[in-house]
PQR file of N, CA, C, O and H, with PARSE charges and radii, in Angstrom:
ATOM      1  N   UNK A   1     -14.833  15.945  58.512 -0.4000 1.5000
ATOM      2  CA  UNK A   1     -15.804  15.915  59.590 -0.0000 2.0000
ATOM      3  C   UNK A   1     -15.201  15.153  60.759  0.5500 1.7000
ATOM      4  O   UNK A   1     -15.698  14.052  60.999 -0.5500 1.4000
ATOM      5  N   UNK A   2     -14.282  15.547  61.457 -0.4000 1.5000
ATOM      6  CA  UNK A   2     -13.593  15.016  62.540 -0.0000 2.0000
ATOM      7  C   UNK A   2     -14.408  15.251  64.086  0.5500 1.7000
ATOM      8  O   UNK A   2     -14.579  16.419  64.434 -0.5500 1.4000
ATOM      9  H   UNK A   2     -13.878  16.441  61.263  0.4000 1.0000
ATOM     10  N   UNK A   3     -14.696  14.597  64.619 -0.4000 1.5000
ATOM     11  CA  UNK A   3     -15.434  14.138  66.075 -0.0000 2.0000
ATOM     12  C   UNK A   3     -16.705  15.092  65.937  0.5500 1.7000
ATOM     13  O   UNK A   3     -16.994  15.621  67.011 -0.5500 1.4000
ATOM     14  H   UNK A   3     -14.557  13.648  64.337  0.4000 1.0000
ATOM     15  N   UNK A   4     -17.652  15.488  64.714 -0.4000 1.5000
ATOM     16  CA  UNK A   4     -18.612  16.325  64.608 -0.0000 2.0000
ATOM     17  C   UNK A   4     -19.562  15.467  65.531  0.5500 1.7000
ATOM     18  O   UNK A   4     -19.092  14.331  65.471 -0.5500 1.4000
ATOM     19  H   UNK A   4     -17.418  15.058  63.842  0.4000 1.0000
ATOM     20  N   UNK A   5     -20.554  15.453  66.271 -0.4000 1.5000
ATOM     21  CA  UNK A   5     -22.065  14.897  66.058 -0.0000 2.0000
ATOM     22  C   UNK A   5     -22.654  15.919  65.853  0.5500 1.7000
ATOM     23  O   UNK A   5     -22.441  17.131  65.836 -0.5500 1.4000
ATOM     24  H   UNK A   5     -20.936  16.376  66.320  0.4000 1.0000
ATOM     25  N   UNK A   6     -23.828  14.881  65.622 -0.4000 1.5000
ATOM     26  CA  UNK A   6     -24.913  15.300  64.900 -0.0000 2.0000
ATOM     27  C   UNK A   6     -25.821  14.540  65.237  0.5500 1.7000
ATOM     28  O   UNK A   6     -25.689  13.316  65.250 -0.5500 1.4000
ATOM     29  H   UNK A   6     -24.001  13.896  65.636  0.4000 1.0000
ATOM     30  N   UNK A   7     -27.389  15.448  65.715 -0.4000 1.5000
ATOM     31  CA  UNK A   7     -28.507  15.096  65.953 -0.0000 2.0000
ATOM     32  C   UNK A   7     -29.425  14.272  64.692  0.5500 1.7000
ATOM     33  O   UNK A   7     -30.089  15.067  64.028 -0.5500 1.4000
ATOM     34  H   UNK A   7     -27.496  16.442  65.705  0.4000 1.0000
ATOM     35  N   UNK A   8     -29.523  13.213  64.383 -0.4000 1.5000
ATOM     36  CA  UNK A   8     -30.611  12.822  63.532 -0.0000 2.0000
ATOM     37  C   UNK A   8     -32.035  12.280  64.227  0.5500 1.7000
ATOM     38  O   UNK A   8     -32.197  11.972  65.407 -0.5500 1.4000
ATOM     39  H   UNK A   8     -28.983  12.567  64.923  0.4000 1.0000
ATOM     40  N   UNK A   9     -32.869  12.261  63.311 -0.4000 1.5000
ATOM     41  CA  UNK A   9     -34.489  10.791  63.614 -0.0000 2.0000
ATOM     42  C   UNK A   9     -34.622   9.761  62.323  0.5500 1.7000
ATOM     43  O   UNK A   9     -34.739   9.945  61.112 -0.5500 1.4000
ATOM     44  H   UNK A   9     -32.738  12.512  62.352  0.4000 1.0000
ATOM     45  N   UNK A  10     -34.568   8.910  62.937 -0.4000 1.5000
ATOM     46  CA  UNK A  10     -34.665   7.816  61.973 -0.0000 2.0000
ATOM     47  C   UNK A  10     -35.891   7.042  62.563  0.5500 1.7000
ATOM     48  O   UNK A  10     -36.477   7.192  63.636 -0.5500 1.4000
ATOM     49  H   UNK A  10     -34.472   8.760  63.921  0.4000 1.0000
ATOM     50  N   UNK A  11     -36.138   5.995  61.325 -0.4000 1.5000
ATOM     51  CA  UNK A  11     -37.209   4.929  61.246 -0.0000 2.0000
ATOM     52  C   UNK A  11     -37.569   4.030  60.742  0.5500 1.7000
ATOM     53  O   UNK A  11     -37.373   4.305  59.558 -0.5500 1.4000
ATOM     54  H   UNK A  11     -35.662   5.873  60.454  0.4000 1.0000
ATOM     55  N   UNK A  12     -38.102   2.814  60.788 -0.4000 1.5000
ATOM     56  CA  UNK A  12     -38.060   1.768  59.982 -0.0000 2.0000
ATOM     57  C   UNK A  12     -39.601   1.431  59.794  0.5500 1.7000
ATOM     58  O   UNK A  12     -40.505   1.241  60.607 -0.5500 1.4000
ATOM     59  H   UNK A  12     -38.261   2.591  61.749  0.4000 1.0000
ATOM     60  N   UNK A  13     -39.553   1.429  58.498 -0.4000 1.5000
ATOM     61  CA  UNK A  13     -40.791   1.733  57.356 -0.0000 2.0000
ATOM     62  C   UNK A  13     -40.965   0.288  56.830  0.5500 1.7000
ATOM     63  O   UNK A  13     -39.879  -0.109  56.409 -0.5500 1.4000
ATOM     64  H   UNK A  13     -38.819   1.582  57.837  0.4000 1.0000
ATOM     65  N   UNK A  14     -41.613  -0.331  56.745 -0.4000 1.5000
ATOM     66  CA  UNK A  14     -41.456  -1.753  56.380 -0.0000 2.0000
ATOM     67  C   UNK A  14     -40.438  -2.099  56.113  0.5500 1.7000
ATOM     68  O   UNK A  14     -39.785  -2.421  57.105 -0.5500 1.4000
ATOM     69  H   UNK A  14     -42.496  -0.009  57.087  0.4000 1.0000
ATOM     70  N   UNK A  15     -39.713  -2.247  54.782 -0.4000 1.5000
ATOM     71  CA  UNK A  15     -38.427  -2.684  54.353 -0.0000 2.0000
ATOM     72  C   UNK A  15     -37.045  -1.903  54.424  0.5500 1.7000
ATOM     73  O   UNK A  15     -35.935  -2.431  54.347 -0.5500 1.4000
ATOM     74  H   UNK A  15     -40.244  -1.985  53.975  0.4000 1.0000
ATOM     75  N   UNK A  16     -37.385  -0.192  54.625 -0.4000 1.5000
ATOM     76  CA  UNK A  16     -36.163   0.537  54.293 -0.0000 2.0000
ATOM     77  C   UNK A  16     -36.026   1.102  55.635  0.5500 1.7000
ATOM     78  O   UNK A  16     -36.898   0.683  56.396 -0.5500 1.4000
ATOM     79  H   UNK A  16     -38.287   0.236  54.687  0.4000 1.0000
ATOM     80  N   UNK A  17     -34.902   2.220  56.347 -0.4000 1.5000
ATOM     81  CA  UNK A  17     -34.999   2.654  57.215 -0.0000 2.0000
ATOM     82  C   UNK A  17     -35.088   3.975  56.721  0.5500 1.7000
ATOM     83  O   UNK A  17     -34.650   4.141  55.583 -0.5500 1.4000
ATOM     84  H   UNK A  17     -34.194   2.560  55.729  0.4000 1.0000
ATOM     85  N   UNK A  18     -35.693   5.242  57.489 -0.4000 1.5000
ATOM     86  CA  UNK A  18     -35.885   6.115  56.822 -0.0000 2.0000
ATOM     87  C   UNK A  18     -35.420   7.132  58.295  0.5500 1.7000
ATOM     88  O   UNK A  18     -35.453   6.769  59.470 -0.5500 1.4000
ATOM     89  H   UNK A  18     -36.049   5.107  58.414  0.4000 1.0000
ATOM     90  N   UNK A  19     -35.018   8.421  57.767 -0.4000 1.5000
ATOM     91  CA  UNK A  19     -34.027   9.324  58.522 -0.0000 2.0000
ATOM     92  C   UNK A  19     -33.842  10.779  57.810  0.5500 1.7000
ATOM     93  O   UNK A  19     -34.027  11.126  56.644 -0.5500 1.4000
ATOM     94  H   UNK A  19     -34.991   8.716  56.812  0.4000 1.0000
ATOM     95  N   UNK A  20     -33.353  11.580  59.096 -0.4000 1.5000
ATOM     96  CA  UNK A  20     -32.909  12.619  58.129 -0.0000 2.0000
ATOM     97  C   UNK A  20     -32.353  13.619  59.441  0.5500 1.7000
ATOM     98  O   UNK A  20     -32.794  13.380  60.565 -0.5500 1.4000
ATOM     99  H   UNK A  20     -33.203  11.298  60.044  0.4000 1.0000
ATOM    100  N   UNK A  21     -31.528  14.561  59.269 -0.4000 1.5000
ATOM    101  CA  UNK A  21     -30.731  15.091  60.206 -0.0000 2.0000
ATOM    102  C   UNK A  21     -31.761  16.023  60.896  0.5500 1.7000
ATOM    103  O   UNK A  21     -32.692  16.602  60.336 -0.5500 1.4000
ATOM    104  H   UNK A  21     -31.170  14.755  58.356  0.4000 1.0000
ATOM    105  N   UNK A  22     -31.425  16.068  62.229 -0.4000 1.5000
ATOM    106  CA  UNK A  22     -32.231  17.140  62.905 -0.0000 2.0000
ATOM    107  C   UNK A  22     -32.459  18.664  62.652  0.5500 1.7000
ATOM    108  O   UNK A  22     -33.528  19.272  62.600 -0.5500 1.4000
ATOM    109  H   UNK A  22     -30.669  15.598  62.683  0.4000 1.0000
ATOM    110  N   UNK A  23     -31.097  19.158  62.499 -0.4000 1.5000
ATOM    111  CA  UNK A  23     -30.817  20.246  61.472 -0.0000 2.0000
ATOM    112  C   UNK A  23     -31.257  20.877  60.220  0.5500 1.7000
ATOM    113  O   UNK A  23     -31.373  22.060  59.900 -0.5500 1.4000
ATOM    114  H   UNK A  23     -30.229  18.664  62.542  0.4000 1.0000
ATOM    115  N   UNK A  24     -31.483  19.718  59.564 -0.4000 1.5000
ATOM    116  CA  UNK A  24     -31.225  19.775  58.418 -0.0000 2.0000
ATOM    117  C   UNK A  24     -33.201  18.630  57.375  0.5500 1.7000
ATOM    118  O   UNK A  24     -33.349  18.150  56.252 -0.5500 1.4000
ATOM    119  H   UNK A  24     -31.388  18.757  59.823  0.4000 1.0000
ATOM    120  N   UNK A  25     -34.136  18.731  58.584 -0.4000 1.5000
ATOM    121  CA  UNK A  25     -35.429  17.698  58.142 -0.0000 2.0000
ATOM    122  C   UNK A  25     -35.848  18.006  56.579  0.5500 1.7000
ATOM    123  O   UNK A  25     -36.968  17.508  56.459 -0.5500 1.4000
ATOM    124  H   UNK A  25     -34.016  19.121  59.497  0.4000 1.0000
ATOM    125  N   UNK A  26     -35.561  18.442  55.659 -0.4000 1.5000
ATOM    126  CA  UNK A  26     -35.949  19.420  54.602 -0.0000 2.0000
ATOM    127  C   UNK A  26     -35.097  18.013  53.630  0.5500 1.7000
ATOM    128  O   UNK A  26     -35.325  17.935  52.423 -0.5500 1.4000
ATOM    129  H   UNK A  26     -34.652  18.846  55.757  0.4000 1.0000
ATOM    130  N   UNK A  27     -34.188  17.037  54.285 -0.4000 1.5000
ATOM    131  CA  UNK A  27     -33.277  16.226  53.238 -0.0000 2.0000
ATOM    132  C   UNK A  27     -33.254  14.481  54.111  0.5500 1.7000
ATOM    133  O   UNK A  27     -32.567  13.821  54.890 -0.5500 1.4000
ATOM    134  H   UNK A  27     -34.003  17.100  55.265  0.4000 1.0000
ATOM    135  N   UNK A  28     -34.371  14.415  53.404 -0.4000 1.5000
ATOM    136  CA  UNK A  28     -34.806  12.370  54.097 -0.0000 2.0000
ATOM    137  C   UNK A  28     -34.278  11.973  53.085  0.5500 1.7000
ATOM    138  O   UNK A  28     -34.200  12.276  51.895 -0.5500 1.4000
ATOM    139  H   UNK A  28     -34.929  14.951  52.771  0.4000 1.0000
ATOM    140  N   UNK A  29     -33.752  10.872  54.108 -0.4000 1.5000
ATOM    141  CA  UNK A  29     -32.727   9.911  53.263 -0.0000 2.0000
ATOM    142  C   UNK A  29     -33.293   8.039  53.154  0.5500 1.7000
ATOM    143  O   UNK A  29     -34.498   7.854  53.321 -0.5500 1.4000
ATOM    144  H   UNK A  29     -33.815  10.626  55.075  0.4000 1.0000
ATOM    145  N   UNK A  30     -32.955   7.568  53.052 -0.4000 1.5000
ATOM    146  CA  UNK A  30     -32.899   6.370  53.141 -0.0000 2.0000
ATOM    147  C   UNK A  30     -31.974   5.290  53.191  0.5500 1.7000
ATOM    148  O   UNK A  30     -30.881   5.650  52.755 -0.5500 1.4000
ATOM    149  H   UNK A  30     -31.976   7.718  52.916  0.4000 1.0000
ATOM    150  N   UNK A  31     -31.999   3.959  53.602 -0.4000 1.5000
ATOM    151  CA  UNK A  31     -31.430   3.047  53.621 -0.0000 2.0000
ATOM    152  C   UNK A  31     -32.325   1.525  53.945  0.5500 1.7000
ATOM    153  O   UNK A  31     -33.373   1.457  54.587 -0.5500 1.4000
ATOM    154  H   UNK A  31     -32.887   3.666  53.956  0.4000 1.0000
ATOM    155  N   UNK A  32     -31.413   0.103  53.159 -0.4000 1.5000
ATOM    156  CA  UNK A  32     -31.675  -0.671  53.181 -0.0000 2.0000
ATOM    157  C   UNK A  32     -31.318  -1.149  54.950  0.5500 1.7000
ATOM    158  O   UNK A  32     -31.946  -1.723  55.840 -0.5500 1.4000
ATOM    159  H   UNK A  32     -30.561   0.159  52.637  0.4000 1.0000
ATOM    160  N   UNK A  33     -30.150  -0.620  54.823 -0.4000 1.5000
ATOM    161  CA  UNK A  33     -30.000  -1.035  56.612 -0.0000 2.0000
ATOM    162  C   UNK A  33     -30.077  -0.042  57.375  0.5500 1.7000
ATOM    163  O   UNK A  33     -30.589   0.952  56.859 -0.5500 1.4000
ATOM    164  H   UNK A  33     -29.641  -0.153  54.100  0.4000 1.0000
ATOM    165  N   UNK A  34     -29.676   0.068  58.661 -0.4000 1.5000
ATOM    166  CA  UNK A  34     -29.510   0.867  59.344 -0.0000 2.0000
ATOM    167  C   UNK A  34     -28.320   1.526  58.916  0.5500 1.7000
ATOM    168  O   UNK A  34     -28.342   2.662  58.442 -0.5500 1.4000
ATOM    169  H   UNK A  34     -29.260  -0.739  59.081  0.4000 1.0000
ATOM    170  N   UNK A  35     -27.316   0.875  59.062 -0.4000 1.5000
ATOM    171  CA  UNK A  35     -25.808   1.653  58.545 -0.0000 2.0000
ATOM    172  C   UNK A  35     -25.874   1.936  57.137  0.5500 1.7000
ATOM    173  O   UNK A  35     -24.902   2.601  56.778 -0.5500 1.4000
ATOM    174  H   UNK A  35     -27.298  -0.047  59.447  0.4000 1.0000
ATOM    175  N   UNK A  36     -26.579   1.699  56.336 -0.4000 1.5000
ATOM    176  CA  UNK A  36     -26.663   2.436  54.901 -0.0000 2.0000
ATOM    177  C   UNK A  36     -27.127   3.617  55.399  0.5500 1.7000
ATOM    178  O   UNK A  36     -26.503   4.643  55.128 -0.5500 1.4000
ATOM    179  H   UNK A  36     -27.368   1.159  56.628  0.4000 1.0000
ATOM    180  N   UNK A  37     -28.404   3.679  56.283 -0.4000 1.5000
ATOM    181  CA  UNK A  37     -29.075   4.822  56.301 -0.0000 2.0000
ATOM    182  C   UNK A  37     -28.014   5.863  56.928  0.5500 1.7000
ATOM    183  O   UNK A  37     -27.936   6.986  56.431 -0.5500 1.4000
ATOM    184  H   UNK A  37     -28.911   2.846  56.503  0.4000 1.0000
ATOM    185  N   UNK A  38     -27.155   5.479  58.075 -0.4000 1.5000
ATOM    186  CA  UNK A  38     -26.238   6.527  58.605 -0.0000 2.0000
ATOM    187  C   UNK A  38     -25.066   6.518  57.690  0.5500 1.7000
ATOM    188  O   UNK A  38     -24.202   7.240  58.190 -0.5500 1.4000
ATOM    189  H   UNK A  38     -27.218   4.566  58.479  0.4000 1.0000
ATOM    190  N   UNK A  39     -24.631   5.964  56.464 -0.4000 1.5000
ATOM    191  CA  UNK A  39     -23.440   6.550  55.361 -0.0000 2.0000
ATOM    192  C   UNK A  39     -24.415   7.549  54.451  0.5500 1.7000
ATOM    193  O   UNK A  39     -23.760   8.454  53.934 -0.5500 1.4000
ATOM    194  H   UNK A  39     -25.333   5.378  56.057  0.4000 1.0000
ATOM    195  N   UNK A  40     -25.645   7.577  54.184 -0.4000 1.5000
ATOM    196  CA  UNK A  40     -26.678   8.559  53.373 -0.0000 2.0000
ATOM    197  C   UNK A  40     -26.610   9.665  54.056  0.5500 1.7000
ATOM    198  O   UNK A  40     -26.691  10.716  53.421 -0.5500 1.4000
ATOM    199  H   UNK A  40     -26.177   6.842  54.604  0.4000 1.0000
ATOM    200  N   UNK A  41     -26.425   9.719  55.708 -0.4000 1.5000
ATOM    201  CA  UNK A  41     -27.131  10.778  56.402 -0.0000 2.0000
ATOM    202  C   UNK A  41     -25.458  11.715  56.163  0.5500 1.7000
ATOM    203  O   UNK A  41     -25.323  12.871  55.761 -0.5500 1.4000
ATOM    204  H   UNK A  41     -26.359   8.865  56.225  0.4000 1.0000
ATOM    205  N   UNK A  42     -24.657  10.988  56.466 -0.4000 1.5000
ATOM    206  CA  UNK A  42     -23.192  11.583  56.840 -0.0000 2.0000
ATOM    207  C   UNK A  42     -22.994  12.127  55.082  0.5500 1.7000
ATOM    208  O   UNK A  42     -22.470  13.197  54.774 -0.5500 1.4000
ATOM    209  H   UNK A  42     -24.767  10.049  56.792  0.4000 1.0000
ATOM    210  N   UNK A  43     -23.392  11.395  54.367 -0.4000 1.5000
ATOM    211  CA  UNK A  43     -23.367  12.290  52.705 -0.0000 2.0000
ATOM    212  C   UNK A  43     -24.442  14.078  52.571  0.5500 1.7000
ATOM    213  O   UNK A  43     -24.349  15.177  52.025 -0.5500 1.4000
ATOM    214  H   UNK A  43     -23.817  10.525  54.618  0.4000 1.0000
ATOM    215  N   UNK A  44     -25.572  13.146  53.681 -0.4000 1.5000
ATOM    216  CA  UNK A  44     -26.339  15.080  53.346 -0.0000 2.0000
ATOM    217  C   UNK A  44     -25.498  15.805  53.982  0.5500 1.7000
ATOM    218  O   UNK A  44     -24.935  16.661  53.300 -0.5500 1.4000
ATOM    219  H   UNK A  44     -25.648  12.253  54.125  0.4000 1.0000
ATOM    220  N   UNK A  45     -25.128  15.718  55.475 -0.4000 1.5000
ATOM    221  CA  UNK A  45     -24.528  16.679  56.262 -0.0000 2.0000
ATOM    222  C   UNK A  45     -23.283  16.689  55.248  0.5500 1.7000
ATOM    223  O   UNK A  45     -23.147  17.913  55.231 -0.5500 1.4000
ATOM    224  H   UNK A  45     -25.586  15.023  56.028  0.4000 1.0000
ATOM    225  N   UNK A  46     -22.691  16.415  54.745 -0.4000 1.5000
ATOM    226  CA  UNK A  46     -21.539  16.832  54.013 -0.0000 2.0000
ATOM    227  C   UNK A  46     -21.542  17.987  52.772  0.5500 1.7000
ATOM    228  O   UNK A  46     -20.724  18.736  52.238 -0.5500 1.4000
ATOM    229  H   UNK A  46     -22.801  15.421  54.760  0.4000 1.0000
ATOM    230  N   UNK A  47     -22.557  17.754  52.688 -0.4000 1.5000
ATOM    231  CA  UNK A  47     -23.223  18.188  50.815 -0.0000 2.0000
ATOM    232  C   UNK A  47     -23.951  19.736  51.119  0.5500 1.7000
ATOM    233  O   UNK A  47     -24.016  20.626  50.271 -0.5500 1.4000
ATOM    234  H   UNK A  47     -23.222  17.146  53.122  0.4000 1.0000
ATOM    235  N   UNK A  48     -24.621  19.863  52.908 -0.4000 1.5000
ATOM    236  CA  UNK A  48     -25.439  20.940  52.938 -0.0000 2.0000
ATOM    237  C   UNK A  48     -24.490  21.826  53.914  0.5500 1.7000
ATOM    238  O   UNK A  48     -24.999  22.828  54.416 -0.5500 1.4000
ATOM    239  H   UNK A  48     -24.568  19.140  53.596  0.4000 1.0000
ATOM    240  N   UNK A  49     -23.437  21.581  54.143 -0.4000 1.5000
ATOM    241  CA  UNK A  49     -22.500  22.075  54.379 -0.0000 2.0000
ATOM    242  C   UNK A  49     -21.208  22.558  53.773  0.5500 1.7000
ATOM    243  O   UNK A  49     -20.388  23.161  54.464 -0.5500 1.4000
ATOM    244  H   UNK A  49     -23.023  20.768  53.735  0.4000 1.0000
ATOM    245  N   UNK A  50     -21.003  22.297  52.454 -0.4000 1.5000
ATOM    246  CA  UNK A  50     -20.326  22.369  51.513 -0.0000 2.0000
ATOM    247  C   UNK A  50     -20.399  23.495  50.514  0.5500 1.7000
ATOM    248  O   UNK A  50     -19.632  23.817  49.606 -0.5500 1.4000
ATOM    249  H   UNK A  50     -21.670  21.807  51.892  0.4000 1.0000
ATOM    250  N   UNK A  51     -21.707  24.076  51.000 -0.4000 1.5000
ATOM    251  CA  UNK A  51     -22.177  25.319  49.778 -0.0000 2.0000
ATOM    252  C   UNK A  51     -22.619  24.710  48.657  0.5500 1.7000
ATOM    253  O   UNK A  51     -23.281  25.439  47.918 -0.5500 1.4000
ATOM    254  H   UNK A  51     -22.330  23.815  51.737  0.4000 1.0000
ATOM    255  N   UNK A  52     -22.404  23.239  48.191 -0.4000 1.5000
ATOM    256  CA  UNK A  52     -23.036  23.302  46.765 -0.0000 2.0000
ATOM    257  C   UNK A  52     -24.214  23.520  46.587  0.5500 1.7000
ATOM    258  O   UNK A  52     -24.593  23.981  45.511 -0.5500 1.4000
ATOM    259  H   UNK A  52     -21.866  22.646  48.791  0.4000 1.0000
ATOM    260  N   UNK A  53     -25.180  23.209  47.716 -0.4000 1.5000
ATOM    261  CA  UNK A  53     -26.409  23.529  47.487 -0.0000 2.0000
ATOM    262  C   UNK A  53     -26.635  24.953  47.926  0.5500 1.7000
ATOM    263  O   UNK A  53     -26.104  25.484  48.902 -0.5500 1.4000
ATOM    264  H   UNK A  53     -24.873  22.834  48.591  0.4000 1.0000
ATOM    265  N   UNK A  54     -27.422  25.464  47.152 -0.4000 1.5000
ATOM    266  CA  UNK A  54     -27.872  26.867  47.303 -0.0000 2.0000
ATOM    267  C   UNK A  54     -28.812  27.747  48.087  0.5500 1.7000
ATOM    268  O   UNK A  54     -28.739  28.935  48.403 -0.5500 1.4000
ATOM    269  H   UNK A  54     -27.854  25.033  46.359  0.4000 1.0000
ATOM    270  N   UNK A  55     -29.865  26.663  48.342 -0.4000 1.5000
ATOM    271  CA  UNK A  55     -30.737  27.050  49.434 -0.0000 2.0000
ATOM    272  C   UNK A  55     -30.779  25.833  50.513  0.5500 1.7000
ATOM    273  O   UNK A  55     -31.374  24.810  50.175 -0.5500 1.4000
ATOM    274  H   UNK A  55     -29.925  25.698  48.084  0.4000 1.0000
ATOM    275  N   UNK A  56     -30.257  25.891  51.615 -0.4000 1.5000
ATOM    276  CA  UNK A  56     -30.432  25.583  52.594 -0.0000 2.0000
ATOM    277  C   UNK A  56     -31.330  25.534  53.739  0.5500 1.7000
ATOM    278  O   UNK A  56     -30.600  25.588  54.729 -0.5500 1.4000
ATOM    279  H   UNK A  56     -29.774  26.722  51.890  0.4000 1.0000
ATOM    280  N   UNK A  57     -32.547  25.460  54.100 -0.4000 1.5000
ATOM    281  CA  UNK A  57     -33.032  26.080  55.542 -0.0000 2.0000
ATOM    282  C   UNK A  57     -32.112  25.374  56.752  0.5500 1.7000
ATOM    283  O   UNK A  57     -31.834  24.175  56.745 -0.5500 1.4000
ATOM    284  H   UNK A  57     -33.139  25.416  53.296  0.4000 1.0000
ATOM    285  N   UNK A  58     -31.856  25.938  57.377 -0.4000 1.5000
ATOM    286  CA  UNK A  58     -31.485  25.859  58.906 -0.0000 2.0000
ATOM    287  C   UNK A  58     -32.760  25.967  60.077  0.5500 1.7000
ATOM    288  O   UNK A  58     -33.829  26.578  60.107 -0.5500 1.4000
ATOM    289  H   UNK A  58     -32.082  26.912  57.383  0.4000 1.0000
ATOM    290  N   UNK A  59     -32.182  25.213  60.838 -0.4000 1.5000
ATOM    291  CA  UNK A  59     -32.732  25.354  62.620 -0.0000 2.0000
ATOM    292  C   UNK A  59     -31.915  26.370  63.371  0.5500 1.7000
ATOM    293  O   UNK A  59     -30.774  26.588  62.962 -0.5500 1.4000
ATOM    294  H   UNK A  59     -31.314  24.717  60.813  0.4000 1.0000
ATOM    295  N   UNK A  60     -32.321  26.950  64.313 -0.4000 1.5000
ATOM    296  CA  UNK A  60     -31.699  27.365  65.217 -0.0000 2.0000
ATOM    297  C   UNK A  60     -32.669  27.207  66.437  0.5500 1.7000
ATOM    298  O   UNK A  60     -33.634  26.450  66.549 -0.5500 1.4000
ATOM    299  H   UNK A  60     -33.247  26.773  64.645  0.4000 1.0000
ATOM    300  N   UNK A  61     -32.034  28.349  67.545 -0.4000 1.5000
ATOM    301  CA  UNK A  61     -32.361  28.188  68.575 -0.0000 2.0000
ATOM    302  C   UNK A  61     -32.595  29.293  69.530  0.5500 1.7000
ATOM    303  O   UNK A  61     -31.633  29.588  70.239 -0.5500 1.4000
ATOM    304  H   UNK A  61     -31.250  28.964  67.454  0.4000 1.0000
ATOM    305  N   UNK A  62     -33.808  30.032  69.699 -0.4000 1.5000
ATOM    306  CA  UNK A  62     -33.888  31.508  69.901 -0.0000 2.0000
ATOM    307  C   UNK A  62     -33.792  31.526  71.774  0.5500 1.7000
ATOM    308  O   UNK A  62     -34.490  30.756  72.433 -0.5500 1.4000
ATOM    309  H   UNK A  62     -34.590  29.793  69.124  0.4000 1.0000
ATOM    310  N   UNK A  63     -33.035  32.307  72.285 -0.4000 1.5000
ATOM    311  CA  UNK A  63     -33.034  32.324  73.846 -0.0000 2.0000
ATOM    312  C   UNK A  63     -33.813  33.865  73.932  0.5500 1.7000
ATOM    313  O   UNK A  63     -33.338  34.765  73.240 -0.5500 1.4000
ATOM    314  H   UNK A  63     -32.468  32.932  71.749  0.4000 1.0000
ATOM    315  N   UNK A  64     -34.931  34.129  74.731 -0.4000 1.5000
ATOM    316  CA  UNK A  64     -36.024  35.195  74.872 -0.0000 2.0000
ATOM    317  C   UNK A  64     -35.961  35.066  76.581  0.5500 1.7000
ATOM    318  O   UNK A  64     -36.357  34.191  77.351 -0.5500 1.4000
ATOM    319  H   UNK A  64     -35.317  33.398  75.293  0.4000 1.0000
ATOM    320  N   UNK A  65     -35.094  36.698  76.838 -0.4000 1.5000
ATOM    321  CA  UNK A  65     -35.481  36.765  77.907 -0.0000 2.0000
ATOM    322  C   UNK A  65     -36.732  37.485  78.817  0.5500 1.7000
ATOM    323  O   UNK A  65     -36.800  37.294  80.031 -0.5500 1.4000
ATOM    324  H   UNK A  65     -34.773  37.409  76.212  0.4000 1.0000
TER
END
């Protein structure tokens, strides 16, 4: 994953921070910190991009002229 970004939303829930890729809202993650929560997020985008998982939903982006 070399110079990828990636859109996420994150949040902080009393104790944990809670997140999940923009792309990809179907896979909330968590973390004790903030930077836990973004090494969790960089593990989904890795994992739902990888094919191991089988069903995926995607976002896109429809242009209607």
């Amino acid at each position: 994953m070399s110079n990828t970004s990636v859109k996420y939303t994150f949040w902080k829930d009393e104790n944990m921070w809670l997140g999940y890729l923009d792309e990809f809202p179907d896979y909330l993650t968590q973390g004790e910190t903030e930077e836990e929560l973004m090494e969790n997020l960089i593990d989904i985008y890795k994992e739902v991009n990888s094919a191991r998982i089988p069903v995926v939903r995607r976002h896109g982006e429809l242009h209607v002229a």
